[in-house]
C-alpha positions as CSV (number, residue, x, y, z in Angstrom):
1,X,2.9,32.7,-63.8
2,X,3.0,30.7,-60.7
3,X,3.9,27.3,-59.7
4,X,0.9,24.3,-59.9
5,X,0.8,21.2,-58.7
6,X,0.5,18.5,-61.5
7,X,-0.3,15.8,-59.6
8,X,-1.6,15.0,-56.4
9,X,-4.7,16.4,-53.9
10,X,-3.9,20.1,-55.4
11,X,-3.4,19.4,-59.0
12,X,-4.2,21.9,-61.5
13,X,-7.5,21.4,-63.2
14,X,-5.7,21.6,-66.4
15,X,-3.7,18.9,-65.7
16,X,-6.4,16.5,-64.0
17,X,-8.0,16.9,-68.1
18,X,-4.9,16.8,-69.6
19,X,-4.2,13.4,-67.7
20,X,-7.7,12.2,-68.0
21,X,-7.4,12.6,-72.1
22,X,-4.3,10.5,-72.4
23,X,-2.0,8.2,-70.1
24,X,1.3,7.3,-70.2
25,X,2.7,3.9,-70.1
26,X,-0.9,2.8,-68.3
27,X,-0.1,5.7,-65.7
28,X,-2.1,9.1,-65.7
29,X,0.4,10.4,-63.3
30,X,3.2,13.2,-64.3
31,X,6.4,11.3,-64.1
32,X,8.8,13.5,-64.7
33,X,9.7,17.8,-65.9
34,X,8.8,18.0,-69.4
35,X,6.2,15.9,-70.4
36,X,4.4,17.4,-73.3
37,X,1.0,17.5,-74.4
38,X,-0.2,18.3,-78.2
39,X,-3.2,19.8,-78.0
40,X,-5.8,19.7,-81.3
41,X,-7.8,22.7,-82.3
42,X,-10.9,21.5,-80.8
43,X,-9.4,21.4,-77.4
44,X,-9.0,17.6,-77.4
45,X,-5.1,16.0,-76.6
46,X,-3.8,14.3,-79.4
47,X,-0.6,13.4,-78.5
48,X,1.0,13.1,-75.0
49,X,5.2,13.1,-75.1
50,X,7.9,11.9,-72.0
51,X,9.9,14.5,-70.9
52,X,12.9,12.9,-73.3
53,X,11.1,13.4,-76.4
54,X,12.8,16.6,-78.0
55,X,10.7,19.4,-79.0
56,X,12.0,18.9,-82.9
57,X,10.5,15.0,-83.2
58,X,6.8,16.1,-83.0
59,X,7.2,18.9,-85.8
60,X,5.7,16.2,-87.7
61,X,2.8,15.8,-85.3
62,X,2.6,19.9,-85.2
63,X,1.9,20.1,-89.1
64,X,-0.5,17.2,-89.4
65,X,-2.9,18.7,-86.7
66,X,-1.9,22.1,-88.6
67,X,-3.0,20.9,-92.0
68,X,-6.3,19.1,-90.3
């Protein structure tokens, strides 16, 4: 584990899909610690969450992409 950059000239690849797949608030940039992204099975980002959103509110996110 090491630190990345998630934004910026030396962003992590990961992120720069992560981003590309869904923006927040119009933005594509990482505002803030903690922002959340639900990844499907196929690879694809189905949900993107702000750093306030509390792990517990997207349980019901979790089981649809479960039960899919």
């Amino acid at each position: 584990m090491d630190k990345v950059d998630v934004n910026g000239d030396n962003e992590d690849p990961v992120y720069t899909y992560l981003k590309s797949q869904k923006k927040s608030l119009m933005m594509s940039r990482i505002k803030w610690n903690f922002e959340k992204f639900l990844i499907a099975k196929d690879g694809s980002v189905a949900e993107r969450y702000a750093s306030i959103t509390t792990p517990d509110t997207i349980g019901k996110d979790v089981e649809k992409l479960l039960a899919a």
